[in-house]
Biopython code that builds the backbone (N, CA, C, O; Angstrom):
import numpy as np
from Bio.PDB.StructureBuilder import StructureBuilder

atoms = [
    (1, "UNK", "N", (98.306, 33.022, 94.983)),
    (1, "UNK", "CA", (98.627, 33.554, 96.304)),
    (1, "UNK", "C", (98.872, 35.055, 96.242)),
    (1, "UNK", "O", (98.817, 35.806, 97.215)),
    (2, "UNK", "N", (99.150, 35.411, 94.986)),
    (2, "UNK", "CA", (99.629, 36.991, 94.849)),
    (2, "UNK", "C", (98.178, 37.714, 95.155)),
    (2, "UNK", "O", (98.339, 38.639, 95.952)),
    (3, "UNK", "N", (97.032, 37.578, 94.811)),
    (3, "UNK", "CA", (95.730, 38.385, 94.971)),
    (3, "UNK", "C", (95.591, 38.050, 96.294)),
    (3, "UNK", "O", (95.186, 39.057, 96.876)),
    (4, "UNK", "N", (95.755, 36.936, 97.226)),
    (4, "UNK", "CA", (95.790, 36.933, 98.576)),
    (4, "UNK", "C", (96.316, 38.293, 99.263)),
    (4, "UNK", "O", (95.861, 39.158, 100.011)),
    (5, "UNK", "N", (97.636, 37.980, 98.539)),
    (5, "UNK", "CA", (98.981, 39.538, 99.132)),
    (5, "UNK", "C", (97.529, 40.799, 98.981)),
    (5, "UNK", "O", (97.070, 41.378, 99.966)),
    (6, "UNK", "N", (97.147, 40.953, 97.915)),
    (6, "UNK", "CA", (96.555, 42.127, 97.323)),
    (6, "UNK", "C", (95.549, 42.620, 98.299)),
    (6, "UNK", "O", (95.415, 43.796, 98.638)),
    (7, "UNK", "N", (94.842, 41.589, 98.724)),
    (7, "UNK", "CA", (93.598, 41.681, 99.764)),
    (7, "UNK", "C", (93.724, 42.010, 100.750)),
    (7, "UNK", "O", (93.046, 42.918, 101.232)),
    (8, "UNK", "N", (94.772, 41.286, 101.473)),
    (8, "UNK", "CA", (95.411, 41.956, 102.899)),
    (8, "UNK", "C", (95.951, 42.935, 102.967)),
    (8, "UNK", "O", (96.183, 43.323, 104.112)),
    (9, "UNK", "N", (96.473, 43.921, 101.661)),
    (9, "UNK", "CA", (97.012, 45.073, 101.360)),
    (9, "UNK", "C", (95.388, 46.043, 101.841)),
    (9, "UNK", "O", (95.354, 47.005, 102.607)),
    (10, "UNK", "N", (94.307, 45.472, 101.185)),
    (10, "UNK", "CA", (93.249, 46.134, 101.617)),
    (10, "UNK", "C", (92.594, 46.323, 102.529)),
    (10, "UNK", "O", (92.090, 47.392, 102.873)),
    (11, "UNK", "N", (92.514, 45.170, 103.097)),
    (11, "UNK", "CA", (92.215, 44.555, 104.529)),
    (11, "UNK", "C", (92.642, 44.315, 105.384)),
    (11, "UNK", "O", (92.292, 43.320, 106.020)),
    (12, "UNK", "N", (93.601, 45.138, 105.776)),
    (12, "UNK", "CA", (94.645, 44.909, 107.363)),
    (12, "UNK", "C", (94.000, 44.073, 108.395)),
    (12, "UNK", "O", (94.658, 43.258, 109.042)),
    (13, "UNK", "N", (92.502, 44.280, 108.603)),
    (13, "UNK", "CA", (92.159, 43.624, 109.852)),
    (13, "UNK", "C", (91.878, 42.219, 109.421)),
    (13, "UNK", "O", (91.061, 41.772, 110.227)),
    (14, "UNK", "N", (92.239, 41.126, 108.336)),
    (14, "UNK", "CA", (91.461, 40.270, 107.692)),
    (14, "UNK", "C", (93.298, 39.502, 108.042)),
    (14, "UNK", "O", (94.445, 39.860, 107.775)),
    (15, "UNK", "N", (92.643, 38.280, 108.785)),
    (15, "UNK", "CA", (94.111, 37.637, 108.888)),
    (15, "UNK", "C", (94.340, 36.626, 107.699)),
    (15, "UNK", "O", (93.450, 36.028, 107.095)),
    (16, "UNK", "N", (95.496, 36.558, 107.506)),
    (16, "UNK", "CA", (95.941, 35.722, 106.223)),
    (16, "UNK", "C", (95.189, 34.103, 106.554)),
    (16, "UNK", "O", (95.323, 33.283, 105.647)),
    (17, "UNK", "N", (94.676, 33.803, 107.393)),
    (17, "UNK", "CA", (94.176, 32.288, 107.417)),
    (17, "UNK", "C", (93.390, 32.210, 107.738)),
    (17, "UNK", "O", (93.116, 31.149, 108.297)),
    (18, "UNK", "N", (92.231, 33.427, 107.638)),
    (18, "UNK", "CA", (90.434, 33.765, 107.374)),
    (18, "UNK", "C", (90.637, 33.723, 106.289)),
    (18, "UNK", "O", (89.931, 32.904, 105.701)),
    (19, "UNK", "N", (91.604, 34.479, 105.446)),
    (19, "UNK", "CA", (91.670, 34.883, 103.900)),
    (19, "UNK", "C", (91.579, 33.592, 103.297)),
    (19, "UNK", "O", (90.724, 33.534, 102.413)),
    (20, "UNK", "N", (92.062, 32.791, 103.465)),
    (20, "UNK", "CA", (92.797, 31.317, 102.803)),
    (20, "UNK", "C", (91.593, 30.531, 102.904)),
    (20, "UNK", "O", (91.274, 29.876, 101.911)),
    (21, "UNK", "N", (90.813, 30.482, 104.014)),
    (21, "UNK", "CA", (89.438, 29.569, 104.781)),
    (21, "UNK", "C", (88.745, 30.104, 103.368)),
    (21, "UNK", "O", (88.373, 29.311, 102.503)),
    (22, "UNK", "N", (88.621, 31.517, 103.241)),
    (22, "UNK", "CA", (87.306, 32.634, 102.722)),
    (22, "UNK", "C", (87.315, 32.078, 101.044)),
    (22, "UNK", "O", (86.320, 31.734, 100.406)),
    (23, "UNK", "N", (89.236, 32.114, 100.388)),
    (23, "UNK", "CA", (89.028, 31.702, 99.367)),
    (23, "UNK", "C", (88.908, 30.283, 99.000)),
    (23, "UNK", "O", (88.348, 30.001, 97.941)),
    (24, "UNK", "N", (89.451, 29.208, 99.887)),
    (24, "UNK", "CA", (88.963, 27.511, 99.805)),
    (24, "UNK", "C", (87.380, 27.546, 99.268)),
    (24, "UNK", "O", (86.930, 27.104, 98.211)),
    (25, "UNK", "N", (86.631, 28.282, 100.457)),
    (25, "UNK", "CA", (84.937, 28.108, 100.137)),
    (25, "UNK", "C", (84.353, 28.800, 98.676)),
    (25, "UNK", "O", (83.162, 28.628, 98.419)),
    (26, "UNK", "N", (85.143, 29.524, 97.797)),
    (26, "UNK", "CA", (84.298, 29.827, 97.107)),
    (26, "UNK", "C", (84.819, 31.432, 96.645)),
    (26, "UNK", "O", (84.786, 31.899, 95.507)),
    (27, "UNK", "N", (85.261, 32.045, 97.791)),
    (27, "UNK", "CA", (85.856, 33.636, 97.449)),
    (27, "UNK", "C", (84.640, 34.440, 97.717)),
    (27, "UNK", "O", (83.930, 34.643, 98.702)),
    (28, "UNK", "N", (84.664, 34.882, 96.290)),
    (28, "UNK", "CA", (83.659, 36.155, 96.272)),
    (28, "UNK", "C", (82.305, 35.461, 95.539)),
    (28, "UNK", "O", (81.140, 35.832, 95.680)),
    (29, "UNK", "N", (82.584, 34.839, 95.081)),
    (29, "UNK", "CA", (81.424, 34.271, 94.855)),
    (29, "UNK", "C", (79.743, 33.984, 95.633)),
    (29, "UNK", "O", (80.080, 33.393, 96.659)),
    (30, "UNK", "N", (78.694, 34.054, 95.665)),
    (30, "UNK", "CA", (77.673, 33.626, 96.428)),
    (30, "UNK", "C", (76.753, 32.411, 96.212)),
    (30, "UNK", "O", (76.233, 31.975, 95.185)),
    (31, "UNK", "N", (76.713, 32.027, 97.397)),
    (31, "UNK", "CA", (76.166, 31.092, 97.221)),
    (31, "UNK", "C", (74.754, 31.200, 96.988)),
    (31, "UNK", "O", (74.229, 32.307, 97.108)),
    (32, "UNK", "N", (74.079, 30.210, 96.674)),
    (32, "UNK", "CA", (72.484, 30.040, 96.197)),
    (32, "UNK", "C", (71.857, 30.213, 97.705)),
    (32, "UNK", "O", (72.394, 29.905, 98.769)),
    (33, "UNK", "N", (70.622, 30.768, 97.495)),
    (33, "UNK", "CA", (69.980, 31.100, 99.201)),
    (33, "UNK", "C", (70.503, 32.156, 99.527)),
    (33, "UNK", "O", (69.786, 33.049, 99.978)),
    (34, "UNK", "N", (71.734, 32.321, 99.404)),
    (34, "UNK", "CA", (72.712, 33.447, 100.409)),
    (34, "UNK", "C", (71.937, 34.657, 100.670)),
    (34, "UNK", "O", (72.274, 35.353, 101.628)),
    (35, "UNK", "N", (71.142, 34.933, 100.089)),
    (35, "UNK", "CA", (70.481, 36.498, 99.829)),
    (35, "UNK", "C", (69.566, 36.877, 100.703)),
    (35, "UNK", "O", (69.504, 36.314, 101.796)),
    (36, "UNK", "N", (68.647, 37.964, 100.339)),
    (36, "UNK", "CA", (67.508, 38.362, 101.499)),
    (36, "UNK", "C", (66.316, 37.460, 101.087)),
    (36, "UNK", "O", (66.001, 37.239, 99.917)),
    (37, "UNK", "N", (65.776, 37.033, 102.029)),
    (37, "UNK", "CA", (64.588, 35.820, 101.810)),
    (37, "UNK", "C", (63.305, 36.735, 100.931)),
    (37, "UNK", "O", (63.264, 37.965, 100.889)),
    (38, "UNK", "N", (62.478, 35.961, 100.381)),
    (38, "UNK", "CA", (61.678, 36.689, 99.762)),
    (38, "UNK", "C", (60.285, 36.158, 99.751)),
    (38, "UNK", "O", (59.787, 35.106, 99.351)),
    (39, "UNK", "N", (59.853, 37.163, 100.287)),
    (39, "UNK", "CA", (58.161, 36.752, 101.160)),
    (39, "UNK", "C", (57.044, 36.999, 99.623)),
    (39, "UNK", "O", (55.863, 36.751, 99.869)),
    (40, "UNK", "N", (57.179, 37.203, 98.950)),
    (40, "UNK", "CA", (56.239, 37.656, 98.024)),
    (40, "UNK", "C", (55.417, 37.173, 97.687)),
    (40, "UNK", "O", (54.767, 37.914, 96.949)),
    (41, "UNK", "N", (54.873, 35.955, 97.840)),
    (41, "UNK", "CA", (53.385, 35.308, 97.759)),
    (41, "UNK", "C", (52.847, 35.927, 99.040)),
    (41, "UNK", "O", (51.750, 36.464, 98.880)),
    (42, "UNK", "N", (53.388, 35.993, 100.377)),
    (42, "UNK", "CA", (53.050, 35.956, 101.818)),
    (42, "UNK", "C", (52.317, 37.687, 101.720)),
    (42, "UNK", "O", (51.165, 38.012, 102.004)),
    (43, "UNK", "N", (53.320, 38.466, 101.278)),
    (43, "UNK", "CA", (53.083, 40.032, 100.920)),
    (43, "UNK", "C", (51.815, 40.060, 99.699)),
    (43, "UNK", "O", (50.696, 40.507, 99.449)),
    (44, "UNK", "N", (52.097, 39.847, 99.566)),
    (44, "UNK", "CA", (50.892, 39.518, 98.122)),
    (44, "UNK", "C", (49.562, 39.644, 98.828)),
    (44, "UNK", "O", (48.763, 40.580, 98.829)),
    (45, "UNK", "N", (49.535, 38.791, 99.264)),
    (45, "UNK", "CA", (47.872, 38.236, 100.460)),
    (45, "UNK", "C", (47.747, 39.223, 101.419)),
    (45, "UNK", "O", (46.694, 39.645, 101.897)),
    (46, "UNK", "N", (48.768, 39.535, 101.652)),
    (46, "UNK", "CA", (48.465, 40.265, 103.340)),
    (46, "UNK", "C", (48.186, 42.051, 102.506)),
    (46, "UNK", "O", (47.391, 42.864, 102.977)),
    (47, "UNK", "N", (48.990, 42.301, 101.317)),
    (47, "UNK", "CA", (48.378, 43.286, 100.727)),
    (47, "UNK", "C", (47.033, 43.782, 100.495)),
    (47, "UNK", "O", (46.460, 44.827, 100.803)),
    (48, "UNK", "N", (46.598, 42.443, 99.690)),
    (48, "UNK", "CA", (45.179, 42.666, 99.578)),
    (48, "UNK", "C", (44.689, 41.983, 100.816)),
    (48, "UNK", "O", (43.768, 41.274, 100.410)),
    (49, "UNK", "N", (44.784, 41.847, 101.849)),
    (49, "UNK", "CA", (44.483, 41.622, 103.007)),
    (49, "UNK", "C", (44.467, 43.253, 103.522)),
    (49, "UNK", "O", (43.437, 43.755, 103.973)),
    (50, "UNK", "N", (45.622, 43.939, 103.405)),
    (50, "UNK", "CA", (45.410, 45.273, 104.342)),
    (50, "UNK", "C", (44.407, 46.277, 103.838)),
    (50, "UNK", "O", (43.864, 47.144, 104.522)),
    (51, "UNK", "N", (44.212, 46.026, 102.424)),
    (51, "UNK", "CA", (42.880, 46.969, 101.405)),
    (51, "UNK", "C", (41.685, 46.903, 101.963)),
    (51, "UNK", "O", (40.942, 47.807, 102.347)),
    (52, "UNK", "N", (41.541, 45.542, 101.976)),
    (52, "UNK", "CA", (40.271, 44.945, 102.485)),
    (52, "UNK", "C", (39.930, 45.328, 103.845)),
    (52, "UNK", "O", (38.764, 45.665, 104.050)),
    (53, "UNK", "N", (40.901, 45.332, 104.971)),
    (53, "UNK", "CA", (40.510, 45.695, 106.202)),
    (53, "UNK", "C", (40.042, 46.998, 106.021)),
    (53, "UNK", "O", (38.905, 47.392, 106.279)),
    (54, "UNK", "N", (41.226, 47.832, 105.438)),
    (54, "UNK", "CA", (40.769, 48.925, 105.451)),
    (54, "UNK", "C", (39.632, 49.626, 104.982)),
    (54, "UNK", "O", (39.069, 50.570, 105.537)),
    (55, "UNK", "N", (39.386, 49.159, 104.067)),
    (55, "UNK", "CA", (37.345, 49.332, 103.628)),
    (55, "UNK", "C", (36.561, 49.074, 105.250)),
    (55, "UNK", "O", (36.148, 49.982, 105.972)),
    (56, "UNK", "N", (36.518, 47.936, 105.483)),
    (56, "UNK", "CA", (35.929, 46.967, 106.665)),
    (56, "UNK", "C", (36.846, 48.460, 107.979)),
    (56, "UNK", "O", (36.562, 48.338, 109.171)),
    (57, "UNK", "N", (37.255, 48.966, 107.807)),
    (57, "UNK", "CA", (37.315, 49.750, 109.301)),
    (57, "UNK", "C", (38.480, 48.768, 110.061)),
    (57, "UNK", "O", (39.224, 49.359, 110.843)),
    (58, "UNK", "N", (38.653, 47.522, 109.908)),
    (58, "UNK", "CA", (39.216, 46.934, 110.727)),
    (58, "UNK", "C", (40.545, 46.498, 111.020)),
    (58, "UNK", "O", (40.795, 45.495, 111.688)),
    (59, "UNK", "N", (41.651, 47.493, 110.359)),
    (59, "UNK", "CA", (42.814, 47.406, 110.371)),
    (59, "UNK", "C", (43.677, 47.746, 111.749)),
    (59, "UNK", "O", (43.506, 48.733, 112.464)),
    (60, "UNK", "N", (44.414, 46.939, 111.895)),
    (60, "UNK", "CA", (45.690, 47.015, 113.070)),
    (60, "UNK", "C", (47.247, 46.257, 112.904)),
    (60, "UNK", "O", (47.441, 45.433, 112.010)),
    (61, "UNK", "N", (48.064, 46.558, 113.652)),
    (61, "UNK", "CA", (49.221, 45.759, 113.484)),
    (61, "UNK", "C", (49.027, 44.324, 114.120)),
    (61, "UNK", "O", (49.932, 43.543, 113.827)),
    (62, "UNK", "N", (48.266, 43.940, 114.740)),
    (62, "UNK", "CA", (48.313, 42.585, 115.384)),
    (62, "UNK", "C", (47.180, 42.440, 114.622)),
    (62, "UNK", "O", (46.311, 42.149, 115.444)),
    (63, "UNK", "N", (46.567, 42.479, 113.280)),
    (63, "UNK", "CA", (45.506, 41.661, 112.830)),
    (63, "UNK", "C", (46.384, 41.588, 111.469)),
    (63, "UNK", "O", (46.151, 40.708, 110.641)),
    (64, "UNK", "N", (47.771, 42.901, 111.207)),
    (64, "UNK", "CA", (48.497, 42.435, 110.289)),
    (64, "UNK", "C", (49.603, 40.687, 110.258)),
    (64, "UNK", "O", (49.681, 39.717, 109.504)),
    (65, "UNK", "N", (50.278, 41.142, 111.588)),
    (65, "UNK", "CA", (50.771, 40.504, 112.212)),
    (65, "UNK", "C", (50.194, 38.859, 112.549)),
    (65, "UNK", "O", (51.083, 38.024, 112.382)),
    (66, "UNK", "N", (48.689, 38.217, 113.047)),
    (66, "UNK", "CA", (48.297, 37.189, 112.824)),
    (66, "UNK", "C", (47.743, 36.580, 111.660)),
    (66, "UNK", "O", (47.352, 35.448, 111.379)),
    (67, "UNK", "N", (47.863, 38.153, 110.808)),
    (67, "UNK", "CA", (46.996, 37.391, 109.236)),
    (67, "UNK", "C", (48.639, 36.961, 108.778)),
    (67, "UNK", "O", (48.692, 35.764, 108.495)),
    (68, "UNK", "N", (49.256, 37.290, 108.718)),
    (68, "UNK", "CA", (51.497, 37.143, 108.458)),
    (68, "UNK", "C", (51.303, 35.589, 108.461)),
    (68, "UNK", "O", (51.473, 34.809, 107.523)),
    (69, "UNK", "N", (50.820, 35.277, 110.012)),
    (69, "UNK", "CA", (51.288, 33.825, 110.610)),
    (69, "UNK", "C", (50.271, 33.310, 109.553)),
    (69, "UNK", "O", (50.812, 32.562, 108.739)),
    (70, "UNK", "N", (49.173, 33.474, 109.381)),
    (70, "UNK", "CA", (48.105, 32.609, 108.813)),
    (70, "UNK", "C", (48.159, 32.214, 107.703)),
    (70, "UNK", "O", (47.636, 31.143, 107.393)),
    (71, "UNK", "N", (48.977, 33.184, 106.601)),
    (71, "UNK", "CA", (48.990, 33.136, 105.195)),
    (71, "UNK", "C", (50.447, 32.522, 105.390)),
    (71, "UNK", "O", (50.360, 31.716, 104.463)),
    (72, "UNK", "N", (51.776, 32.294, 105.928)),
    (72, "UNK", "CA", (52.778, 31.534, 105.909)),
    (72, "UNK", "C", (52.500, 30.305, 106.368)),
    (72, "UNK", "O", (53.423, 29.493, 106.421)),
    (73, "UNK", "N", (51.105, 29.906, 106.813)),
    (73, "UNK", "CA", (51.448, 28.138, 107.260)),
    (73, "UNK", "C", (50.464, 27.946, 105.677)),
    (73, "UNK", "O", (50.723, 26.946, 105.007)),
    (74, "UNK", "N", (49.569, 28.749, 105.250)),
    (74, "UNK", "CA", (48.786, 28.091, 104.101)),
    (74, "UNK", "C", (49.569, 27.814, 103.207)),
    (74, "UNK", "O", (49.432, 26.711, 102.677)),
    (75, "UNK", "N", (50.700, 28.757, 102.716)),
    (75, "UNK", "CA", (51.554, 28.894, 101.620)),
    (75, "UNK", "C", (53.198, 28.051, 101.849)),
    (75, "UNK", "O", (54.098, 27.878, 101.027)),
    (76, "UNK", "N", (53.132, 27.762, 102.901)),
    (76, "UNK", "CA", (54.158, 26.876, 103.446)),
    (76, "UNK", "C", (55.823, 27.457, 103.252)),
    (76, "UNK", "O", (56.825, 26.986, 102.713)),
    (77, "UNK", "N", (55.508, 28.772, 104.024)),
    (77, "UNK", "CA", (57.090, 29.685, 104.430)),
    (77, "UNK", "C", (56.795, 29.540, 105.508)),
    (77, "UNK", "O", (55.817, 29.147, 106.142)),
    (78, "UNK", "N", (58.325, 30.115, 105.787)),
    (78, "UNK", "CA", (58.366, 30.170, 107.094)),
    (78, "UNK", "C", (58.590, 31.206, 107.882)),
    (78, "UNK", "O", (59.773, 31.325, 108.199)),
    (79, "UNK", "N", (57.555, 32.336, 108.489)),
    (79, "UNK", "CA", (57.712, 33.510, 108.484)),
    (79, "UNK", "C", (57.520, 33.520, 110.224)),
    (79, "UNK", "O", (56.648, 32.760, 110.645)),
    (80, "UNK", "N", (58.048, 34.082, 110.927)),
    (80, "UNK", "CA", (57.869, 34.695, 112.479)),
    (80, "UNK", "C", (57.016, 35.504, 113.006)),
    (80, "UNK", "O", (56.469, 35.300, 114.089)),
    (81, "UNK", "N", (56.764, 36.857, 112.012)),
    (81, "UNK", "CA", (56.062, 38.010, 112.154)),
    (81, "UNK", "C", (56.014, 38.341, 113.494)),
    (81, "UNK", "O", (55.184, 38.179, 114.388)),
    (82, "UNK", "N", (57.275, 38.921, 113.402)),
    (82, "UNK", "CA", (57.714, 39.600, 114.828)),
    (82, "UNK", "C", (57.724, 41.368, 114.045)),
    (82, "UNK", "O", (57.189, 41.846, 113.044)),
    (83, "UNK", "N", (58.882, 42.066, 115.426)),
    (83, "UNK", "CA", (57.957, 43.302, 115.436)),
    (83, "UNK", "C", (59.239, 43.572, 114.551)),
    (83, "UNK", "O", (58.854, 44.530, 113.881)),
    (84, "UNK", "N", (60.256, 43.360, 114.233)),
    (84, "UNK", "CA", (61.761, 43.320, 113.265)),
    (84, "UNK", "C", (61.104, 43.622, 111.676)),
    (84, "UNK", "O", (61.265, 44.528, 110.858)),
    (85, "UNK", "N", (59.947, 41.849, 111.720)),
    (85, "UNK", "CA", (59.912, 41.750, 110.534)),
    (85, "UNK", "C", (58.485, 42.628, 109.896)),
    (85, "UNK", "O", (58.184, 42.739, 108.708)),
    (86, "UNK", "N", (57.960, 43.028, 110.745)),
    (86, "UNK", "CA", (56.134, 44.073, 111.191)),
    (86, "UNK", "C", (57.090, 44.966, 110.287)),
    (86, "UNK", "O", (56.889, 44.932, 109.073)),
    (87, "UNK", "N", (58.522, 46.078, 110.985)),
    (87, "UNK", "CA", (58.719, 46.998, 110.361)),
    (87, "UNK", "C", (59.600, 46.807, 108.752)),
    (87, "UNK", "O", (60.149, 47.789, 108.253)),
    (88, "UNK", "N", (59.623, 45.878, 108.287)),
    (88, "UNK", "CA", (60.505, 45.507, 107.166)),
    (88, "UNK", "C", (59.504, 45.361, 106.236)),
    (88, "UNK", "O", (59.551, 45.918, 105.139)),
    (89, "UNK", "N", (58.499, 44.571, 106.633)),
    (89, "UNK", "CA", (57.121, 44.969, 106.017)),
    (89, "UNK", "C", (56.333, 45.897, 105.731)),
    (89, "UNK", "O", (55.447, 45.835, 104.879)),
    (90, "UNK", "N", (56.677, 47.099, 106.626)),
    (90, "UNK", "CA", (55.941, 48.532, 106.541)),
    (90, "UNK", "C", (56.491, 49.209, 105.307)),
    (90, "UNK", "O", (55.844, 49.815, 104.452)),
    (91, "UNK", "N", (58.322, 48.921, 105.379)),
    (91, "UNK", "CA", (59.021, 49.476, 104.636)),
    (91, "UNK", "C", (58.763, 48.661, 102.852)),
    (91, "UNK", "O", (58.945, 49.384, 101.872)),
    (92, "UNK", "N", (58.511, 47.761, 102.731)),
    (92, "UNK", "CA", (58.112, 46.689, 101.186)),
    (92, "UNK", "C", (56.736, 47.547, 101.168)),
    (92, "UNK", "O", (56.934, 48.538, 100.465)),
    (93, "UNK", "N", (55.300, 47.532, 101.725)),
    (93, "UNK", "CA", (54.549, 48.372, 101.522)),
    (93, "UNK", "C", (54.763, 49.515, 101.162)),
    (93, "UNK", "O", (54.433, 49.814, 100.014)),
    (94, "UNK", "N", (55.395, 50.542, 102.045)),
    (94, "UNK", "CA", (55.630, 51.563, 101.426)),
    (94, "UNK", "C", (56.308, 52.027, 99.589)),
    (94, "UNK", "O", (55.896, 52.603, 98.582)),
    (95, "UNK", "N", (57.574, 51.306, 100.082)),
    (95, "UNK", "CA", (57.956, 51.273, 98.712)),
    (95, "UNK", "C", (57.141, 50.769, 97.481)),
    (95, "UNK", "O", (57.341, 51.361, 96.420)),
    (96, "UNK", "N", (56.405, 49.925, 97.499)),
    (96, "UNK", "CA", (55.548, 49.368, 96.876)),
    (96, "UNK", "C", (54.265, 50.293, 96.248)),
    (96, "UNK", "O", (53.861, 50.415, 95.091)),
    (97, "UNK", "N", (54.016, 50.618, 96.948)),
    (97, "UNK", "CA", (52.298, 51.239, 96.916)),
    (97, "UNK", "C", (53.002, 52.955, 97.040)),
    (97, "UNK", "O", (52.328, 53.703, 96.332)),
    (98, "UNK", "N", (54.143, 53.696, 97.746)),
    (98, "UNK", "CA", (53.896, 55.059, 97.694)),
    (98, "UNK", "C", (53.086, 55.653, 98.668)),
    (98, "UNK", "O", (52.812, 56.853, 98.678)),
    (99, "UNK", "N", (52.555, 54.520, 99.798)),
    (99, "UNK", "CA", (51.446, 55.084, 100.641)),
    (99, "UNK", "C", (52.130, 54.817, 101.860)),
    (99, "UNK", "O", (52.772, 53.767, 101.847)),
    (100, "UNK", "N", (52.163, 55.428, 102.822)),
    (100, "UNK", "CA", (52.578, 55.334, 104.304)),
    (100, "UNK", "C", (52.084, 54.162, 105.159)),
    (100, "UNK", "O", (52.670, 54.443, 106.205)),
    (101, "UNK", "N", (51.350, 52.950, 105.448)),
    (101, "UNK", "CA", (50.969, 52.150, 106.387)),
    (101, "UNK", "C", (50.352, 52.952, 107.682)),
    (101, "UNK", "O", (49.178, 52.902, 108.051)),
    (102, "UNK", "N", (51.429, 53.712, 108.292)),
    (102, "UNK", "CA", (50.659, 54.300, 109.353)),
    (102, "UNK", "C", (49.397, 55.024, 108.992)),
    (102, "UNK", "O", (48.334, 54.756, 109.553)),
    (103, "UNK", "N", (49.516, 56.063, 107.935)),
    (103, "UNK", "CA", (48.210, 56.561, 107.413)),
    (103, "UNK", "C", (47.248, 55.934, 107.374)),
    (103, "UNK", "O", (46.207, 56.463, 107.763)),
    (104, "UNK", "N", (47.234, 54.490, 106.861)),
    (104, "UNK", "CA", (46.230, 53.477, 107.297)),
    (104, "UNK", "C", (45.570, 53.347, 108.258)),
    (104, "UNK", "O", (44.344, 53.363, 108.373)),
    (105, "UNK", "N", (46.479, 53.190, 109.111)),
    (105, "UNK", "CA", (46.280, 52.795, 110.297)),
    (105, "UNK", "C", (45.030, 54.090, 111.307)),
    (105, "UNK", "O", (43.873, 54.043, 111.723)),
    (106, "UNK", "N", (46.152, 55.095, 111.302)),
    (106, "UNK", "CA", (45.292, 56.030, 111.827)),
    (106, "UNK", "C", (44.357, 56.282, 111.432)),
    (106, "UNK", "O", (43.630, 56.557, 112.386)),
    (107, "UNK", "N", (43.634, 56.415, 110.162)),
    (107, "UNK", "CA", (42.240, 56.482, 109.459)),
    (107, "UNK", "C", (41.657, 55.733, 110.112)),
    (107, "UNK", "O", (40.585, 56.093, 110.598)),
    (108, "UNK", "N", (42.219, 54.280, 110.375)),
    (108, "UNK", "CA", (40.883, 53.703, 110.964)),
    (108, "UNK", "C", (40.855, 53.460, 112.611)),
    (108, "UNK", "O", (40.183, 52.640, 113.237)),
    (109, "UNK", "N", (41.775, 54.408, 113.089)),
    (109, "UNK", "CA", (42.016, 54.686, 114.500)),
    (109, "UNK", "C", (40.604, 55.656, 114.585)),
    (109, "UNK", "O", (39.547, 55.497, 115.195)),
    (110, "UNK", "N", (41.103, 56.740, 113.675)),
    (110, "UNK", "CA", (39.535, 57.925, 113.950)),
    (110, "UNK", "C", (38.348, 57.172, 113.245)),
    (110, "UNK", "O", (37.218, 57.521, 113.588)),
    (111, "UNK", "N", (38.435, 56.467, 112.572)),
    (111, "UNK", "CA", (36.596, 56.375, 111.590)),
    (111, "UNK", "C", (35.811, 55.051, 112.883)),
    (111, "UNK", "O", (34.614, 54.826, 112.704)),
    (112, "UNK", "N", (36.533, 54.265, 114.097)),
    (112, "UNK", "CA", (36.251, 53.383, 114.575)),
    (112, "UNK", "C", (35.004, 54.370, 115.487)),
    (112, "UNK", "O", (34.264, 53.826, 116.306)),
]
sb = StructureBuilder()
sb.init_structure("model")
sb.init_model(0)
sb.init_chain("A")
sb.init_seg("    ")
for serial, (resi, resn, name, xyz) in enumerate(atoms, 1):
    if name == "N":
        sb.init_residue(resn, " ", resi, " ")
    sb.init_atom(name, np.array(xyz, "f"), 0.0, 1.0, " ", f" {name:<3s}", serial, name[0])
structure = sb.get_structure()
């Protein structure tokens, strides 16, 4: 109970019987799943999915976006590919590759 005291010393806004609920379940500990979901077969495909368009001229966000849905029912996730998860995806590309997405994009805005 004394590290209880300790916590609420830290946490003024944390009432002593959230605290008590928080440490019953587990504490600080995490649970399995708990984390950020991880698309990486789904990203994988749609990667070399966005290369490929882009040779082919035929890249867009809604051909990213329905190839998303297409490669999550083959691979059996469960992905939305909304416009939340469009930009969370821009951001894994980027980091990934070093290359901007939009740059993509616009190349084949002018070469159409």
């Amino acid at each position: 109970m004394n590290g209880l005291k300790n916590t609420l010393y830290f946490y003024p806004e944390m009432t002593a019987k959230k605290l008590r609920r928080w440490d019953k379940k587990g504490g600080p500990e995490r649970k399995a799943g708990g984390g950020m979901k991880q698309y990486d077969d789904v990203d994988e495909k749609l990667f070399e999915y966005i290369f490929t368009c882009n040779a082919n001229n035929s890249l867009s966000l809604t051909n990213i976006q329905s190839k998303a849905k297409e490669f999550s029912k083959e691979l059996k996730k469960e992905i939305k590919a909304t416009q939340s998860w469009l930009t969370k995806f821009r951001k894994r590309f980027e980091e990934r590759y070093q290359y901007s997405l939009d740059i993509l994009l616009a190349k084949n805005k002018g070469k159409k």
